[in-house]
C-alpha positions in Angstrom: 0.0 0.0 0.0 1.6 3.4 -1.1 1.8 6.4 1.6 -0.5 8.8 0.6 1.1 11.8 -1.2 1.6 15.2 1.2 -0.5 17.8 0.2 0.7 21.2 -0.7 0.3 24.0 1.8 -2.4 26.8 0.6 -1.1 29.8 -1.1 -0.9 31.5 -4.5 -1.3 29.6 -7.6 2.2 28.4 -9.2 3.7 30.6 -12.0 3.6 34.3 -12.4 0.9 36.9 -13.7 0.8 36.2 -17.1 1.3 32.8 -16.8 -2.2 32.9 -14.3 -4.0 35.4 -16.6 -3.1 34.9 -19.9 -0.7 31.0 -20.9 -2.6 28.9 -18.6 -6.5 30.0 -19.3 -5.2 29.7 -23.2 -3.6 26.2 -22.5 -6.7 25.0 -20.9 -9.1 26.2 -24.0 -7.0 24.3 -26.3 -7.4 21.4 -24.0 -11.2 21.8 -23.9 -11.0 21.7 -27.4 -11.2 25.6 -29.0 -9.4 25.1 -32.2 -5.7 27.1 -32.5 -7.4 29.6 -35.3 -10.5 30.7 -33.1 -8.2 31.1 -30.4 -5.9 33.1 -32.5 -9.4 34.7 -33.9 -10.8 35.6 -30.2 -7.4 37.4 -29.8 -7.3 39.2 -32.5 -10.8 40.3 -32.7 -10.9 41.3 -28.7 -7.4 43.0 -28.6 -8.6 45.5 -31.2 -11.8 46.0 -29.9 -10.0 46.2 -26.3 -8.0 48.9 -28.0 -11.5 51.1 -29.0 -10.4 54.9 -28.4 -13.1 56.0 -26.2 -13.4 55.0 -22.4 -16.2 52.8 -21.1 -17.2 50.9 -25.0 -14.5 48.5 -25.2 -16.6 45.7 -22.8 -19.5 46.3 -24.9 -18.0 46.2 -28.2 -16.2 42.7 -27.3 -20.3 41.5 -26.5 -21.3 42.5 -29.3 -18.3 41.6 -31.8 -17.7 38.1 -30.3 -21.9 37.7 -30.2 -21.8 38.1 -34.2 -18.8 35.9 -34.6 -19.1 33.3 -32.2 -16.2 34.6 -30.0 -15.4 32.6 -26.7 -17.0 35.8 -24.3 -15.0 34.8 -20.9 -11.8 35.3 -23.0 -12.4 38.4 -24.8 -13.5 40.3 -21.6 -10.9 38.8 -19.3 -8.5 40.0 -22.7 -9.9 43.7 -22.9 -9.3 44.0 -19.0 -5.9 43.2 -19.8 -5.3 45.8 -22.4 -6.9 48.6 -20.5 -3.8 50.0 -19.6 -2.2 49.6 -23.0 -5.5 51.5 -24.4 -5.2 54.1 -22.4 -2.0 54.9 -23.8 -2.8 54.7 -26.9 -5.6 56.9 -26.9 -3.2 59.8 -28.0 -1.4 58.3 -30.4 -5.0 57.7 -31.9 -5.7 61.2 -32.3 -2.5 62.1 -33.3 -2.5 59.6 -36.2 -6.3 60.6 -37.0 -5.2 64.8 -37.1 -2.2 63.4 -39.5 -4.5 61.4 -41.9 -7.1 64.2 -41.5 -4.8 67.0 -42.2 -5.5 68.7 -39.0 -3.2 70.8 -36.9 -0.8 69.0 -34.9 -1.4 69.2 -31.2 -4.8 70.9 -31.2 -6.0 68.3 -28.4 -4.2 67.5 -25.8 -5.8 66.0 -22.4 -5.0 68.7 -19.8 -6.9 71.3 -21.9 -9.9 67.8 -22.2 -9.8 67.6 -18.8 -10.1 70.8 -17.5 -12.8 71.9 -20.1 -15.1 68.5 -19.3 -15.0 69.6 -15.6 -16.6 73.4 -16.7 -18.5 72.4 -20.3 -21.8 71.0 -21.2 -21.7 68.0 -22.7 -22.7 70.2 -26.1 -20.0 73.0 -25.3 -17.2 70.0 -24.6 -18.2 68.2 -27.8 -18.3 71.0 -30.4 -14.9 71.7 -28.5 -13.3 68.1 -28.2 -15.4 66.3 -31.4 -13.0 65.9 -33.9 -10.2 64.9 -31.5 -13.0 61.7 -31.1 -13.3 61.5 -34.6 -9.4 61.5 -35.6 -8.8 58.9 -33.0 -11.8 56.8 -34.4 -10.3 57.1 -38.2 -6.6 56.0 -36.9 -8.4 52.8 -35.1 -10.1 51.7 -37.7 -7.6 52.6 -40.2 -5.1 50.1 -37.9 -7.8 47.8 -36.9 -7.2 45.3 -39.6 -3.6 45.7 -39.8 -3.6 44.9 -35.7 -5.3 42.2 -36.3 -3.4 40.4 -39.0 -0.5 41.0 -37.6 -2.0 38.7 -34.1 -3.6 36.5 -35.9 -1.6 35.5 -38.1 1.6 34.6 -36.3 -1.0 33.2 -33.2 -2.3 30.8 -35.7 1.0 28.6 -36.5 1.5 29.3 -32.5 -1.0 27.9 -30.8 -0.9 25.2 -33.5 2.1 24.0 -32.0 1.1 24.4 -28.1 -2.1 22.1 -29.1 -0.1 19.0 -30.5 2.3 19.6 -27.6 -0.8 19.6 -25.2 -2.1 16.0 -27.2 1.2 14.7 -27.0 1.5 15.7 -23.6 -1.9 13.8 -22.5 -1.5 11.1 -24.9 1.5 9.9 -22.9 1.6 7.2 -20.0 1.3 8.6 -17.0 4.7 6.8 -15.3 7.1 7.8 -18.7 
């Protein structure tokens, strides 16, 4: 009769942040059997809606993008809370890259001059005032939208390709080799 095998004391789960957040979740949906391309898809698609320019839309805009295409909805949310941070910065460059492709002065929005008009403005009198700094940012995310998500999708693909045979090989094997 074997000993029975010590169990491990509680604490926090093995393996770092990402490896919590992001590797393992993946691993396990590959496991459960998701398919490598609409894992790569679900990526793709949620990090650029997660990337939207305009606070408070991104959650909704994963619903209703991964309701349409049949998008694995824990993911993409648990994804866009990820990339908050990373939209956030990116919110500038947005409008930056819109006033180029527009034509538009350089610098004409910035977010101290945003933030202190939104505290004193109507929403009509902070609109007419900060509009087209909405609509440049818009125009450089969807201008980069498609190019974002090739360039996630198409290297994820071949990727997680890989991590799913090694996850079959992995299970396929005797327990004791």
């Amino acid at each position: 009769m074997s000993a029975p095998s010590p169990e491990l004391p509680p604490g926090p789960p093995a393996g770092g942040f990402w490896r919590r957040r992001l590797l393992d979740p993946l691993r396990r949906q590959l496991v459960q059997g998701v398919t490598p391309r609409k894992l790569a898809a679900t990526l793709a698609v949620g990090t650029v809606c997660s990337l939207f320019p305009f606070l408070g839309f991104t959650s909704l805009l994963n619903l209703a993008v991964g309701i349409a295409l049949r998008l694995n909805q824990p993911l993409l949310q648990g994804w866009n809370q990820l990339l908050g941070p990373l939209q956030l910065l990116l919110i500038l460059p947005y409008v930056r890259a819109g006033e180029r492709l527009w034509g538009a002065p350089a610098g004409a929005f910035s977010v101290d001059t945003m933030l202190g008009a939104f505290a004193g403005a109507s929403w009509g009198e902070f609109l007419a005032r900060f509009g087209w700094a909405g609509v440049h940012a818009f125009t450089a995310w969807l201008v980069t939208a498609p190019l974002v998500a090739a360039l996630l999708y198409l290297p994820l693909v071949p990727a997680l390709t890989r991590t799913a045979g090694r996850l079959r090989r992995a299970s396929a094997a005797p327990a004791g080799a």
